[in-house]
OpenMM code with the backbone's topology and positions (N, CA, C; nanometers):
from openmm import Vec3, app, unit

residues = "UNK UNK UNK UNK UNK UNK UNK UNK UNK UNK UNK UNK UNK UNK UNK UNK UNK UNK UNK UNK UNK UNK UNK UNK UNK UNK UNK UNK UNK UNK UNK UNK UNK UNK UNK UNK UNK UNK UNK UNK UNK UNK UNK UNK UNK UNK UNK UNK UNK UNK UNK UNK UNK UNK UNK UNK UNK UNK UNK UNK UNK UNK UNK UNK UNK UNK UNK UNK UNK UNK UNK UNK UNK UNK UNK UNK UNK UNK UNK UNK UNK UNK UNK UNK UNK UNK UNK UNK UNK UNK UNK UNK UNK".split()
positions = [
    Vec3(6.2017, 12.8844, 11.3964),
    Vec3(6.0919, 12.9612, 11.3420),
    Vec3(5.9612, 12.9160, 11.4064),
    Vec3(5.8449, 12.9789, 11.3629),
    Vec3(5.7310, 12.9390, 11.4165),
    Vec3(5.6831, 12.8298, 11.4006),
    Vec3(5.7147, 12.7915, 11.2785),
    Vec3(5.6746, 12.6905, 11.1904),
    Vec3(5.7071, 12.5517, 11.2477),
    Vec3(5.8375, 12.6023, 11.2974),
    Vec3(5.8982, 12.4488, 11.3855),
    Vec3(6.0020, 12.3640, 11.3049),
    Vec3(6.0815, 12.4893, 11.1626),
    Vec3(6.1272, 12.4128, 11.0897),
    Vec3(6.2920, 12.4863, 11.0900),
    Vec3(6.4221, 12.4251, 11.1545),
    Vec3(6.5383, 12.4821, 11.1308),
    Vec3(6.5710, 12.5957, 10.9982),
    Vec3(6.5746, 12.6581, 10.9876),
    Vec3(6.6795, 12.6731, 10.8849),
    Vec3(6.8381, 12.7308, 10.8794),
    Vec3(6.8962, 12.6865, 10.8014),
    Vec3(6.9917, 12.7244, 10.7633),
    Vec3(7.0990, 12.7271, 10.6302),
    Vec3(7.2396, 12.7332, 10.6481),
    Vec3(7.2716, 12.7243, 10.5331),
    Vec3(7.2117, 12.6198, 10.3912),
    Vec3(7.2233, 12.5240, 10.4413),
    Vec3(7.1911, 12.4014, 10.3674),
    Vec3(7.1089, 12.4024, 10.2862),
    Vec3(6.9686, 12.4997, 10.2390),
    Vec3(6.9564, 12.5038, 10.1668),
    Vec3(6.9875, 12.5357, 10.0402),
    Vec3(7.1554, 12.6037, 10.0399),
    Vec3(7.2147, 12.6553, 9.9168),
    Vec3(7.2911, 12.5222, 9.8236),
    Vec3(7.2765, 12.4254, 9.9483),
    Vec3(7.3216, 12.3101, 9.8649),
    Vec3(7.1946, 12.2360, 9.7369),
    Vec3(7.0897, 12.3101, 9.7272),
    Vec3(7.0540, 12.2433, 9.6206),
    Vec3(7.0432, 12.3019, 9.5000),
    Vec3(7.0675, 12.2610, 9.4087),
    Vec3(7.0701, 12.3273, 9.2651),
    Vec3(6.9332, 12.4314, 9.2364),
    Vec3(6.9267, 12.5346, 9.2410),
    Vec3(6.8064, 12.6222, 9.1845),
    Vec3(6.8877, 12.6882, 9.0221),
    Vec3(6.7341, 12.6337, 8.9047),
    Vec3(6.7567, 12.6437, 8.7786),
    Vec3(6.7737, 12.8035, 8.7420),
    Vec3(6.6767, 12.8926, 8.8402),
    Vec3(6.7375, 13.0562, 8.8140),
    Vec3(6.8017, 13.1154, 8.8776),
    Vec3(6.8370, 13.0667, 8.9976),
    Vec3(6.9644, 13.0878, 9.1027),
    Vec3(7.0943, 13.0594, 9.0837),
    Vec3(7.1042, 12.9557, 9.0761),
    Vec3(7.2578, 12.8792, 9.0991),
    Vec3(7.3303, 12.9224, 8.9715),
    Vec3(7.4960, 12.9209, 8.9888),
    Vec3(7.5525, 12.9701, 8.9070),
    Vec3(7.6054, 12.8343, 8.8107),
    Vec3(7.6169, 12.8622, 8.7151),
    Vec3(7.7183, 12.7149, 8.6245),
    Vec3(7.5731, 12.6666, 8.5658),
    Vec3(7.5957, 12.5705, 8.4973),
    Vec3(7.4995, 12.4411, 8.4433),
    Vec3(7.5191, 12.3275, 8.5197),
    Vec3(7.3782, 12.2852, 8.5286),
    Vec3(7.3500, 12.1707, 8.6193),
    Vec3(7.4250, 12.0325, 8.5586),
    Vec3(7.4578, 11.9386, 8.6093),
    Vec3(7.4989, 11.8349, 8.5036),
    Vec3(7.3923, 11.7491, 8.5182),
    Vec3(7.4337, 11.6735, 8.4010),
    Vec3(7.3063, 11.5728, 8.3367),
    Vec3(7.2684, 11.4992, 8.4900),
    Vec3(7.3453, 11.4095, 8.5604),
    Vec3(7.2765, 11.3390, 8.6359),
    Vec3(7.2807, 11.4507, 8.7706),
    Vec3(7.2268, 11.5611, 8.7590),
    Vec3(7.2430, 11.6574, 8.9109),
    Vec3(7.1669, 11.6154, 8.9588),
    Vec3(7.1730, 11.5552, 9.1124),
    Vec3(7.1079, 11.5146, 9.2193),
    Vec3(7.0298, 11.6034, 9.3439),
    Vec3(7.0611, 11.7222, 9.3110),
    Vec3(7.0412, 11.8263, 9.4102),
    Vec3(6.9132, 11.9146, 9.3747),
    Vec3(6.8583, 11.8683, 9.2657),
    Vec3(6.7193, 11.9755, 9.2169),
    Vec3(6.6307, 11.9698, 9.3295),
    Vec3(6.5706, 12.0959, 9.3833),
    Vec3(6.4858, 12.1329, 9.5159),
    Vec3(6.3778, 12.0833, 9.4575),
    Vec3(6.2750, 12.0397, 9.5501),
    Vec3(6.1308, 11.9461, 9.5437),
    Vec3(6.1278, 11.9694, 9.6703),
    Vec3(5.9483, 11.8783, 9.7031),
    Vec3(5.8862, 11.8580, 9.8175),
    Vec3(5.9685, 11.7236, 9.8217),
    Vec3(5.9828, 11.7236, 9.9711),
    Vec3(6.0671, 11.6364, 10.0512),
    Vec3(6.1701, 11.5838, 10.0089),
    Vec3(6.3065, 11.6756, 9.9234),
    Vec3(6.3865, 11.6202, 9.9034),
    Vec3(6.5028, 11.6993, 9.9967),
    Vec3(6.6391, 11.6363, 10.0177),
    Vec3(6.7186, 11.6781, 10.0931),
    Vec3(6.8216, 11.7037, 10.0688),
    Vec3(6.8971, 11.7605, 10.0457),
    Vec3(7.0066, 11.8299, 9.9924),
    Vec3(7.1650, 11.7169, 10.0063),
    Vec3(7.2330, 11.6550, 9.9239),
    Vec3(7.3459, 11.6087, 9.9106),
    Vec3(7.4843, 11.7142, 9.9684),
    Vec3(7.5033, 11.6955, 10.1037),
    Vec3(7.6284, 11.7815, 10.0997),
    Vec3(7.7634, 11.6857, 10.0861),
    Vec3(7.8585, 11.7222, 10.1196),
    Vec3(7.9682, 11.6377, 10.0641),
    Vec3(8.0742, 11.6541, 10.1901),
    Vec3(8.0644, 11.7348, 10.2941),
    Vec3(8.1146, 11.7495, 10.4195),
    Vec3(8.0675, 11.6585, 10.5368),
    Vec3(8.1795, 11.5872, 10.6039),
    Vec3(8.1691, 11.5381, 10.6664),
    Vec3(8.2468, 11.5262, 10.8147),
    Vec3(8.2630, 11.6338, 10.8976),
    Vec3(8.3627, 11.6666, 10.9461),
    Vec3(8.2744, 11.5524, 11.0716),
    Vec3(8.4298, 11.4663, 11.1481),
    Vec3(8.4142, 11.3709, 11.2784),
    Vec3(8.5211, 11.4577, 11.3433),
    Vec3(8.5024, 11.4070, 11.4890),
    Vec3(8.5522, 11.3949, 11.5749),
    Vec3(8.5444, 11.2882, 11.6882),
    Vec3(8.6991, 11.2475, 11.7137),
    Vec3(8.6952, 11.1466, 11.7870),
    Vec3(8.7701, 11.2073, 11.8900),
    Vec3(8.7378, 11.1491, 12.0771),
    Vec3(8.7483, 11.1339, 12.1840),
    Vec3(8.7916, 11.0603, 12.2587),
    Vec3(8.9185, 11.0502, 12.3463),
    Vec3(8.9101, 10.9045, 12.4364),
    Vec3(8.7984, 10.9143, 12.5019),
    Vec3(8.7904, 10.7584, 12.5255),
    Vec3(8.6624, 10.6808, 12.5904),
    Vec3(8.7171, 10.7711, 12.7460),
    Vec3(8.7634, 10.6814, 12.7582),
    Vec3(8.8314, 10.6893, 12.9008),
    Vec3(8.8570, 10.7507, 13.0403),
    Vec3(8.9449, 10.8487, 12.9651),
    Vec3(8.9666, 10.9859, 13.0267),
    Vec3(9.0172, 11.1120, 12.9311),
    Vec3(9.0471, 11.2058, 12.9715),
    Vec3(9.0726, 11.3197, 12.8700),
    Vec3(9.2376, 11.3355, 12.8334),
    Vec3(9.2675, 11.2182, 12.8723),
    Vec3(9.4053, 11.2223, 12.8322),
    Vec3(9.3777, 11.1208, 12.7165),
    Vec3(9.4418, 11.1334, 12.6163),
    Vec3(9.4498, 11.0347, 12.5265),
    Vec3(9.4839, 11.1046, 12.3643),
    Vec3(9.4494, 11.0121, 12.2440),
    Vec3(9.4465, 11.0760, 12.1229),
    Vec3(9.3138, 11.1018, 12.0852),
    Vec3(9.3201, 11.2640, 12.0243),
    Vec3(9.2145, 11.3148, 11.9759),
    Vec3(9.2268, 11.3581, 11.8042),
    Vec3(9.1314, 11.3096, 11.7534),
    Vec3(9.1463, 11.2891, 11.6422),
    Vec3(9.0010, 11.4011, 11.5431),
    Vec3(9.0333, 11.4578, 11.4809),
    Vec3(8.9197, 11.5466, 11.3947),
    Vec3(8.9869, 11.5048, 11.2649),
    Vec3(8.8655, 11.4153, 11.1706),
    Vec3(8.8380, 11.3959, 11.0400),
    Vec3(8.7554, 11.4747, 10.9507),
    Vec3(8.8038, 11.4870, 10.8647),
    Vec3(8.7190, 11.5443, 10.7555),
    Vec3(8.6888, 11.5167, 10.6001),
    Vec3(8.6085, 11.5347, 10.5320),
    Vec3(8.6151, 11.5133, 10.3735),
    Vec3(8.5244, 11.5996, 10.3133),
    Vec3(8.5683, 11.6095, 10.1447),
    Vec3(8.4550, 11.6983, 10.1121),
    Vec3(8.5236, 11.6646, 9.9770),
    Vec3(8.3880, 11.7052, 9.8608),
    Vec3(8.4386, 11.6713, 9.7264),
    Vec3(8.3452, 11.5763, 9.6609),
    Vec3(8.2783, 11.5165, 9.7551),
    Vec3(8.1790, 11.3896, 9.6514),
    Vec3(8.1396, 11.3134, 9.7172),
    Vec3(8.0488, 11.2372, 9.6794),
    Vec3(7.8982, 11.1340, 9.7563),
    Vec3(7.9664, 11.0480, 9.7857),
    Vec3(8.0871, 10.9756, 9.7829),
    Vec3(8.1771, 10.9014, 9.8050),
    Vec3(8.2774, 10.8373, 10.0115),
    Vec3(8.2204, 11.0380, 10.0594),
    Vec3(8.3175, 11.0489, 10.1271),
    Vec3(8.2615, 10.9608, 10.2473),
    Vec3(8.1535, 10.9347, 10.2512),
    Vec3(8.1076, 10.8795, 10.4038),
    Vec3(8.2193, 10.7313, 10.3976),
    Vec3(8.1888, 10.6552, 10.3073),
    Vec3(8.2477, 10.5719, 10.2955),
    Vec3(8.4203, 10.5715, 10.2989),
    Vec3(8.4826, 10.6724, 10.2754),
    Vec3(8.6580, 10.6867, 10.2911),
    Vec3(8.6398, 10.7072, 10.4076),
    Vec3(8.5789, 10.7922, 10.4702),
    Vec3(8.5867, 10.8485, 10.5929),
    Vec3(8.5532, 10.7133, 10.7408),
    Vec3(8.4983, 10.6218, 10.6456),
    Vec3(8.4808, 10.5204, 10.7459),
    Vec3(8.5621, 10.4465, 10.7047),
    Vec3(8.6547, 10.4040, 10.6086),
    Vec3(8.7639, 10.3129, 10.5666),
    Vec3(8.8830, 10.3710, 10.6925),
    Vec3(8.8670, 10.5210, 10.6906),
    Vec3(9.0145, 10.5316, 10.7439),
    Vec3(8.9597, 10.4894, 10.9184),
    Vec3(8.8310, 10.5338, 10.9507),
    Vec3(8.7835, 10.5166, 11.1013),
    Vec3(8.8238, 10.3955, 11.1277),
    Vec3(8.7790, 10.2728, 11.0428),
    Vec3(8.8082, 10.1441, 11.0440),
    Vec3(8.9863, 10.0940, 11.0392),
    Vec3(9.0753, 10.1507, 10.9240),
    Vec3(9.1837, 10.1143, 10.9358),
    Vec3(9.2651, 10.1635, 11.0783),
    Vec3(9.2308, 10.2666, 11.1814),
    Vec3(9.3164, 10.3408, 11.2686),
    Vec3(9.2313, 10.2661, 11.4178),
    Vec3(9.0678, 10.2372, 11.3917),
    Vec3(9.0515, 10.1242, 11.5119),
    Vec3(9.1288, 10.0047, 11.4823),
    Vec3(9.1041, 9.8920, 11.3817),
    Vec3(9.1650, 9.7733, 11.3991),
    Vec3(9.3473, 9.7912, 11.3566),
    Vec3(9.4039, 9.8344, 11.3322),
    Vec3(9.5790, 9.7950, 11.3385),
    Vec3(9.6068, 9.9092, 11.4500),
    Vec3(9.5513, 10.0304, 11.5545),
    Vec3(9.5367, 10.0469, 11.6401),
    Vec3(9.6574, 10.1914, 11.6525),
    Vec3(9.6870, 10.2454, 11.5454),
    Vec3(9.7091, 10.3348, 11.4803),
    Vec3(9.7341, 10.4616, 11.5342),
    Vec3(9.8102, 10.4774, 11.6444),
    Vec3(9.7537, 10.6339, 11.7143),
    Vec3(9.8674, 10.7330, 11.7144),
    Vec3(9.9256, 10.6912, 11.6592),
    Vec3(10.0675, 10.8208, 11.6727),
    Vec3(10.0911, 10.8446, 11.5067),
    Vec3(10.0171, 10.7993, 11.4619),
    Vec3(10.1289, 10.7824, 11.2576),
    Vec3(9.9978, 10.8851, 11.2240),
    Vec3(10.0270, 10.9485, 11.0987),
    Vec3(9.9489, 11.0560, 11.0104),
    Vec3(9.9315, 10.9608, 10.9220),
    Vec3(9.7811, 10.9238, 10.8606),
    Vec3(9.7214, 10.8542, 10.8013),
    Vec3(9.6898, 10.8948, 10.6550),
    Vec3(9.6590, 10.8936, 10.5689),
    Vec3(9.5418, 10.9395, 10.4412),
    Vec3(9.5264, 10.8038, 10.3569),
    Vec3(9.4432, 10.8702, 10.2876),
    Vec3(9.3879, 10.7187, 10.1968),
    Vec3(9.3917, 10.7918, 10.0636),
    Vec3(9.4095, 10.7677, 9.9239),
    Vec3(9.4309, 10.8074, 9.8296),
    Vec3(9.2924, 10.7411, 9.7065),
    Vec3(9.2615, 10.7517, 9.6845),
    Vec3(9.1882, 10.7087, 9.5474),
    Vec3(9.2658, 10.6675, 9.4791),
] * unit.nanometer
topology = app.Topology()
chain = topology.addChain("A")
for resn in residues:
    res = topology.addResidue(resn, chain)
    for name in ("N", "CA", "C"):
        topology.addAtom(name, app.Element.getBySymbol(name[0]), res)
């Protein structure tokens, strides 16, 4: 825009009190303000060999709760160090 400011979807991620459908819950984190930023819960990776273009390629994802950065780096972490490249992985709560 002119303005110099992206937009896109992302703003539907925040709770609007005459917009949004459902009731907000008590601790909703997503109420729109000046300079606040929207909580999404998607986190889609992709991983690459270093190397060359032969190798394992790997696309992660999560979604569901403020939680996920952190699973999503448990499993990054468990498949670098025990070195993990042929087995189908998940992590469970």
């Amino acid at each position: 825009t002119q303005s110099g400011i992206i937009l896109n979807s992302l703003i539907l991620s925040f709770y609007w009190s005459n917009h949004s459908k459902g009731l907000p819950q008590a601790n909703q984190m997503n109420h729109i303000g000046p300079g606040k930023r929207p909580l999404t819960f998607l986190m889609p990776s992709v991983m690459v060999p270093v190397w060359n273009k032969c190798g394992t390629y790997m696309g992660l994802s999560s979604s569901g709760g403020p939680n996920r950065l952190r699973e999503i780096t448990q499993m990054l972490e468990l498949l670098i160090l025990t070195n993990r490249t042929n087995e189908s992985l998940s992590l469970e709560e």
